[in-house]
C-alpha positions in Angstrom: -12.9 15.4 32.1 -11.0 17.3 34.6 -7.2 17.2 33.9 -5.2 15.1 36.7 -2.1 15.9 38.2 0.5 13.6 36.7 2.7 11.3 39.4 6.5 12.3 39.1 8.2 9.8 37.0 10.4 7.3 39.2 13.9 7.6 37.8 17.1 8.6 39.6 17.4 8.8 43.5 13.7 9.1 43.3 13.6 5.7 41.8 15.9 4.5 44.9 14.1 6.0 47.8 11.3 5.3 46.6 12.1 1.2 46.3 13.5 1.8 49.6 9.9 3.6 50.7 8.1 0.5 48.9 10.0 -2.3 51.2 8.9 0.0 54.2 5.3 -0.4 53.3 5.8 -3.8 52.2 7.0 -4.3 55.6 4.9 -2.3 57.7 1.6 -4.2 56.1 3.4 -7.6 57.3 4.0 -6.5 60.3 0.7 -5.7 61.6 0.3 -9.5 62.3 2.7 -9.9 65.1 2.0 -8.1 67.7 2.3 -10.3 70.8 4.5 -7.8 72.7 4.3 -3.5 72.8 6.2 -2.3 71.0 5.9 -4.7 68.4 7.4 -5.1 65.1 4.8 -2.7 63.9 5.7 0.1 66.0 9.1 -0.7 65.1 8.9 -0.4 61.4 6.4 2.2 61.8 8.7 4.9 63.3 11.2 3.9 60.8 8.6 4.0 57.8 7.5 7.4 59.2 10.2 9.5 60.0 12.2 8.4 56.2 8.8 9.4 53.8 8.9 12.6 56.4 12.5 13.3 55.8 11.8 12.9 52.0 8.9 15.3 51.5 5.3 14.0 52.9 2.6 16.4 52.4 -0.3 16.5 54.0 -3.3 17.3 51.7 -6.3 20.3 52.8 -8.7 17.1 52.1 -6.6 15.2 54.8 -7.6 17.9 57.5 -10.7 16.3 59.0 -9.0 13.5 59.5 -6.0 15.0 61.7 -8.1 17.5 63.1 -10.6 14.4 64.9 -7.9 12.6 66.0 -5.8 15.0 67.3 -9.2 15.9 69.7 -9.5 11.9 70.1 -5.9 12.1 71.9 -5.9 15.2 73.4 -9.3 13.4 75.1 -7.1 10.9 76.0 -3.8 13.0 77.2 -6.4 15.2 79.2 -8.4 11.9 80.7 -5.3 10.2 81.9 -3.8 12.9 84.4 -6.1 11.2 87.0 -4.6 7.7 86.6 -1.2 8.9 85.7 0.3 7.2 88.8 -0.3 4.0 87.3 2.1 3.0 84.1 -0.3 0.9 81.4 -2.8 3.8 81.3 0.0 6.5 80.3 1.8 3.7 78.0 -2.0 2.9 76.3 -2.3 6.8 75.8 1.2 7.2 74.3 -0.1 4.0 72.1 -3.2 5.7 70.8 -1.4 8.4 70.3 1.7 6.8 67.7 -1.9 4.7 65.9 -3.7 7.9 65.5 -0.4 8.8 63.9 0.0 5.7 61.3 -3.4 6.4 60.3 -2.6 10.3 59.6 0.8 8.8 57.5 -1.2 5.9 55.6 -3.4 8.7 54.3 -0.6 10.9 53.3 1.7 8.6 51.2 -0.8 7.9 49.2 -1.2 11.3 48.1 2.1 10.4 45.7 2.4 6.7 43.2 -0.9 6.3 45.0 -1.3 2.8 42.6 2.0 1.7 43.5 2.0 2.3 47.1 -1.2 0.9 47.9 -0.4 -2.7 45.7 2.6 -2.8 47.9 1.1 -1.6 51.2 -1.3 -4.5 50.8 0.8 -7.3 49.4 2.6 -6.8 52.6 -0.6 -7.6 54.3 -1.9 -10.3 52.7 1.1 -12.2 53.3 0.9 -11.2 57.0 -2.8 -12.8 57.0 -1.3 -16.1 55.0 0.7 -16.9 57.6 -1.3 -15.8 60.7 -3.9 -18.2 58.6 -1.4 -21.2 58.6 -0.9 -20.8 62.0 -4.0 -20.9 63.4 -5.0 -23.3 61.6 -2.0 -25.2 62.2 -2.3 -24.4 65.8 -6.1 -25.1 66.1 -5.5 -28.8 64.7 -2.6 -29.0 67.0 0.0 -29.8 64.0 2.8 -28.0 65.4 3.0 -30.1 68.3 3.4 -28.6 71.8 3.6 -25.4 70.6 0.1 -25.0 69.6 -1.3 -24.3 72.7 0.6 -21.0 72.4 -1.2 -19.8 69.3 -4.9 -20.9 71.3 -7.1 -19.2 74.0 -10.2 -20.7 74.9 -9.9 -23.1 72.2 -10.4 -20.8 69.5 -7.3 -19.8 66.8 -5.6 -16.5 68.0 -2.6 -16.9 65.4 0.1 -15.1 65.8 -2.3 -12.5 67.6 -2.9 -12.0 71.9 -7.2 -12.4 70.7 -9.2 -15.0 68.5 -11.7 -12.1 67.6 -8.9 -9.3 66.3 -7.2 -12.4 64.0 -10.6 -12.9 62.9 -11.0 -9.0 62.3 -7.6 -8.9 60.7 -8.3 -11.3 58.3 -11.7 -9.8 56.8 -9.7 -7.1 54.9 -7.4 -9.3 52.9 -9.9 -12.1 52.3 -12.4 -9.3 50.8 -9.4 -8.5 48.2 -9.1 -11.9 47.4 -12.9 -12.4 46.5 -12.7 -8.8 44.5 -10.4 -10.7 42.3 -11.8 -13.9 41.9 -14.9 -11.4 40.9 -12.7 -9.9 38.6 -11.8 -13.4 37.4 -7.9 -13.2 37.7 -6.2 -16.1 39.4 -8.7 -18.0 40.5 -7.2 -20.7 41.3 -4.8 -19.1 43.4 -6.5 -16.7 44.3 -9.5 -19.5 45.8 -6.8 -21.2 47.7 -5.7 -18.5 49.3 -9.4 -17.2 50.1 -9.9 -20.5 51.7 -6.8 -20.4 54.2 -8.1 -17.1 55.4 -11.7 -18.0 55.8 -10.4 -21.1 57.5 -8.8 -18.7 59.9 -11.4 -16.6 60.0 -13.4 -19.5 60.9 -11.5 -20.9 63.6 -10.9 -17.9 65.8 -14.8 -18.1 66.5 -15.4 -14.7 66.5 -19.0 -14.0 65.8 -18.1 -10.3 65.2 -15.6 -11.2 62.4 -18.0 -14.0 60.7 -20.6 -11.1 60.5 -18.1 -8.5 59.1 -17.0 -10.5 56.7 -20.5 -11.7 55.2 -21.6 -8.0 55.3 -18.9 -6.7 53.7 -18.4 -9.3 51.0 -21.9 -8.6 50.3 -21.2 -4.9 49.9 -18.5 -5.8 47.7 -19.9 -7.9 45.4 -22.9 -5.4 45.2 -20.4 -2.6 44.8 -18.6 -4.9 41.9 -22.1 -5.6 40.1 -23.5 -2.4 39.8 -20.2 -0.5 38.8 -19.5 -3.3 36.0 -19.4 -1.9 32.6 -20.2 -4.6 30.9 -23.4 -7.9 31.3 -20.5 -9.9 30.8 -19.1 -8.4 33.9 -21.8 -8.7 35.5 -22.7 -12.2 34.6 -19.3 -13.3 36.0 -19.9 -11.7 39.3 -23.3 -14.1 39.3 -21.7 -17.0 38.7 -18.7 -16.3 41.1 -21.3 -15.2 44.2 -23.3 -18.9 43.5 -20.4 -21.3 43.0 -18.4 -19.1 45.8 -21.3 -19.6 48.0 -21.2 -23.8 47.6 -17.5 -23.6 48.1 -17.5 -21.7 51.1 -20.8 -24.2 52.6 -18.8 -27.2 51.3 -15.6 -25.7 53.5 -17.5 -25.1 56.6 -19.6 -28.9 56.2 -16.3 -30.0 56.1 -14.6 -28.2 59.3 -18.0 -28.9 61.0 -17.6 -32.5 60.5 -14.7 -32.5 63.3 -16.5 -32.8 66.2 -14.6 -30.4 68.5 -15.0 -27.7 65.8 -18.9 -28.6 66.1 -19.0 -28.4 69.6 -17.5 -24.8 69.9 -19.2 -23.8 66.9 -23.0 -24.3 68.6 -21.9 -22.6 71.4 -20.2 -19.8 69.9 -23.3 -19.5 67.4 -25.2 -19.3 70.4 -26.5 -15.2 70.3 -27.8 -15.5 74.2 -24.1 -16.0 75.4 -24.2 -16.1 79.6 -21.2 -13.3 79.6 -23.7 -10.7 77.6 -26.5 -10.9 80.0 -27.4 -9.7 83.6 -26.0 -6.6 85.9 -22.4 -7.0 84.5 -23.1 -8.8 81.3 -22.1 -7.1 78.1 -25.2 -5.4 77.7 -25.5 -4.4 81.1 -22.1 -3.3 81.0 -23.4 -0.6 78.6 -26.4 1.1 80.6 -23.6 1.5 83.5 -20.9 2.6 81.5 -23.8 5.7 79.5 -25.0 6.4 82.9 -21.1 7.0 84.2 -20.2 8.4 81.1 -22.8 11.2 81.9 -21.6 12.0 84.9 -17.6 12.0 84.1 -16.8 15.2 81.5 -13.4 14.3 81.8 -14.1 10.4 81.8 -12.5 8.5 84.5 -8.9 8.0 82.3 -7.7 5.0 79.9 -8.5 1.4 81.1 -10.7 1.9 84.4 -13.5 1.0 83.4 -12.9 -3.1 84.2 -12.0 -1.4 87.9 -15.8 -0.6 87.7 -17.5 -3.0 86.1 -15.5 -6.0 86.1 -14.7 -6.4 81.8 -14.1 -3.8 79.7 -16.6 -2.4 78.0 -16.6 -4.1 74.5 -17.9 -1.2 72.8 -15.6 1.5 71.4 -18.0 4.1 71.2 -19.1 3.8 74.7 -14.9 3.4 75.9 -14.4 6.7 74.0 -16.5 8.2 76.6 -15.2 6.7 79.6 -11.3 6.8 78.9 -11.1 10.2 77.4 -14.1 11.6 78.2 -16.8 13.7 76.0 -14.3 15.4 73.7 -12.8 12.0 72.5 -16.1 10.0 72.8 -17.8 13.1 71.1 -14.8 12.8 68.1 -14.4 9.1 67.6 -18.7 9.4 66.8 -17.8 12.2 64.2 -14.8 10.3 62.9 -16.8 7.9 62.2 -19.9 9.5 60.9 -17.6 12.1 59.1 -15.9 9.3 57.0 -18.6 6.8 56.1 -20.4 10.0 54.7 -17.4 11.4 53.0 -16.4 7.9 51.5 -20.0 6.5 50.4 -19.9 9.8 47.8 -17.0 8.3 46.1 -17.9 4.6 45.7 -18.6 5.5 42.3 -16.3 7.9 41.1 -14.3 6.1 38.5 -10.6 5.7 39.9 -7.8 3.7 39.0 -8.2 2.5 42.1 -12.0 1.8 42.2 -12.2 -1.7 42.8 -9.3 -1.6 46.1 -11.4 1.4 47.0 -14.8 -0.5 47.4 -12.7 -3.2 49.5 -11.2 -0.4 51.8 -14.9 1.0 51.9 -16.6 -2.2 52.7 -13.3 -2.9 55.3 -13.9 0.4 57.2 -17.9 0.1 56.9 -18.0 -3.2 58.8 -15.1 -2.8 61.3 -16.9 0.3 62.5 -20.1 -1.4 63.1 -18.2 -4.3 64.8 -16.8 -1.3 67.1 -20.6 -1.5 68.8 -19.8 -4.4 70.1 -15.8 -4.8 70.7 -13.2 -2.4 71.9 -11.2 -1.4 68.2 -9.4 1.4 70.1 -5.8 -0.3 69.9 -6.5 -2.5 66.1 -3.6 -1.8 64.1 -6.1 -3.1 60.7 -8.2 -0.2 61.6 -6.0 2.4 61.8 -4.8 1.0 58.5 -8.0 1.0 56.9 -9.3 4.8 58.4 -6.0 6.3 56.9 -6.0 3.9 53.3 -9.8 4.9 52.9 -9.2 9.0 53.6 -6.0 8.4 51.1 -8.0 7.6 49.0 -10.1 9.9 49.0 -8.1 12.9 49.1 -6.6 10.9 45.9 -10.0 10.4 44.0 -11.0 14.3 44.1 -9.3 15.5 41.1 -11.5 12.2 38.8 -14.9 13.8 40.6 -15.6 15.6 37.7 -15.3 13.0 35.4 -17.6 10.9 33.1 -18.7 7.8 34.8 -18.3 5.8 31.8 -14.9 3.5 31.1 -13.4 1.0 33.1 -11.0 2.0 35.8 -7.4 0.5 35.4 -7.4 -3.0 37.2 -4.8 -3.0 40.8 -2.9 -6.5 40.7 -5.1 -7.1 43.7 -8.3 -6.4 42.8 
């Protein structure tokens, strides 16, 4: 086994910036859920979070250089795209907004290079409690239990939280609910840990996003696969059995229940519908797409950051073909590699045995369905997926030095796997 560099021991003014670090992260996972108005708390925190780990020594790792190098060609697509618009505000302020995400993702990755345990528990506590509560207010909201101020936590009848859309609270919530059922298949606090599974699915649920129910069952299946196979022991294994089965009745109990409302019914038919009126015809979603390929082949350049509605009446609802037409080839051509670059580079390393194995096969199954829900939904503004791209490459540049190890043992268990 390869030696690993040891982390430097937390005493001193290390220990104190780095609690004050810890409530940054903390803070900057919560935050993620409110973002109603630009800039939101996230940005706030964000810039805050940023420039103190930079004033206190944030290296960025040769492993991380993929990473930086595609986004800074995503952006520069961008910056170079939206000269031709540049007399209109929302396009330069969307650019200058891609640009501070690509950014966060670039920083996620970074700090983790350092207490990369520590970081990461408290990076994510901050966002699970960001999902409870954007959970208990849809929810809430959806059963209109908050009185007359419901209707501002609704559109179209389905939950959008404390979120401007239904389908990125349901997208939000897949990544916490997945570390949830990681633990109850680790059986630690299952009790708690169900209830609070529950909330979120309920959420989930509610915002009737068809993208978000599908990520969610794909990657939990990943998951629990992920979990079964790199169990060390039948016991293990056994448990993650009997967890899947009596999960699965829970979960069909929950829904039989919600489904026994008739309004949830009624939207729940029609959102279940797959042959929904707004995907079909010229300017349906689909047809949306065969425009915006045959445009995108005729603009190099792309025709600059949200134009393409101008065109074709929505946007496109697909964040590989959006690359193309708001930044042109270079950023379409890098958001593709991004992509293709990083499922590659993290599927070696679902079996490298980490410290952080079992968060990393969340992250991995987080980023795995997010990206093939960005087929079918613009991502490029998510603050979740910026999050998960940067967590996921920490990772990874963190996990190189145990590639030469034996993949026998049991990795040390996170508090939230």
């Amino acid at each position: 086994m390869s030696a690993v560099v040891a982390e430097p021991p937390v005493t001193g003014p290390y220990l104190a910036t780095e609690k004050l670090r810890g409530v940054l992260l903390w803070l900057i996972g919560f935050a993620g859920a409110f973002v109603f108005i630009e800039p939101s708390p996230y940005e706030i925190v964000g810039v805050v979070a940023i420039i103190l780990f930079a004033a206190n020594g944030l290296s960025l790792s040769a492993a991380l250089a993929p990473l930086i190098l595609l986004l800074i060609l995503l952006n520069v697509g961008y910056a170079t795209a939206v000269v031709q618009v540049s007399d209109q505000a929302k396009p330069v302020i969307w650019v200058l907004v891609s640009a501070f995400l690509a950014m966060t993702a670039i920083f996620y990755a970074a700090m983790l290079g350092s207490s990369t345990q520590r970081r990461l528990d408290l990076l994510l506590r901050g966002y699970v409690a960001a999902a409870l509560i954007a959970s208990a207010v849809a929810v809430a909201a959806y059963f209109h239990l908050m009185g007359g101020a419901s209707d501002m936590f609704l559109l179209y009848d389905r939950a959008r939280g404390t979120f401007n859309d239904p389908n990125v609270l349901g997208a939000f919530l897949v990544l916490p609910s997945l570390l949830m059922f990681r633990r109850l298949l680790a059986g630690r606090r299952v009790i708690r840990s169900t209830l609070m599974l529950l909330l979120m699915l309920a959420g989930l649920f509610l915002s009737f996003s068809r993208g978000a129910w599908g990520q969610f069952a794909f990657a939990a299946m990943l998951v629990m696969s992920l979990t079964f196979v790199t169990s060390s022991s039948v016991r293990e294994r056994f448990r993650v059995v009997v967890v899947a089965v009596l999960g699965l009745l829970v979960l069909a109990g929950a829904v039989a229940a919600l489904l026994s409302i008739p309004q949830v019914a009624d939207l729940f038919t029609q959102r279940a519908n797959l042959e929904q009126s707004y995907d079909f015809g010229r300017y349906g979603r689909f047809g949306r797409y065969a425009l915006g390929a045959e445009t995108a082949l005729e603009h190099p350049f792309g025709i600059g950051p949200l134009q393409f509605a101008s065109l074709f009446t929505e946007d496109p609802h697909n964040t590989f073909l959006n690359a193309f037409m708001s930044g042109g080839w270079l950023t379409g051509f890098a958001y593709f590699t991004l992509s293709l670059v990083t499922l590659a580079m993290s599927t070696r390393l679902v079996f490298v045995r980490t410290p952080w194995q079992p968060i990393y096969h969340v992250v991995y199954a987080a980023y795995v369905g997010v990206v093939a829900e960005s087929a079918i939904i613009d991502i490029d503004h998510w603050r979740h997926y910026f999050l998960i791209l940067g967590v996921l490459w920490g990772l990874m540049a963190a996990s190189r030095p145990y590639l030469p190890a034996a993949p026998a043992g049991s990795p040390t268990r996170s508090v939230l796997a």
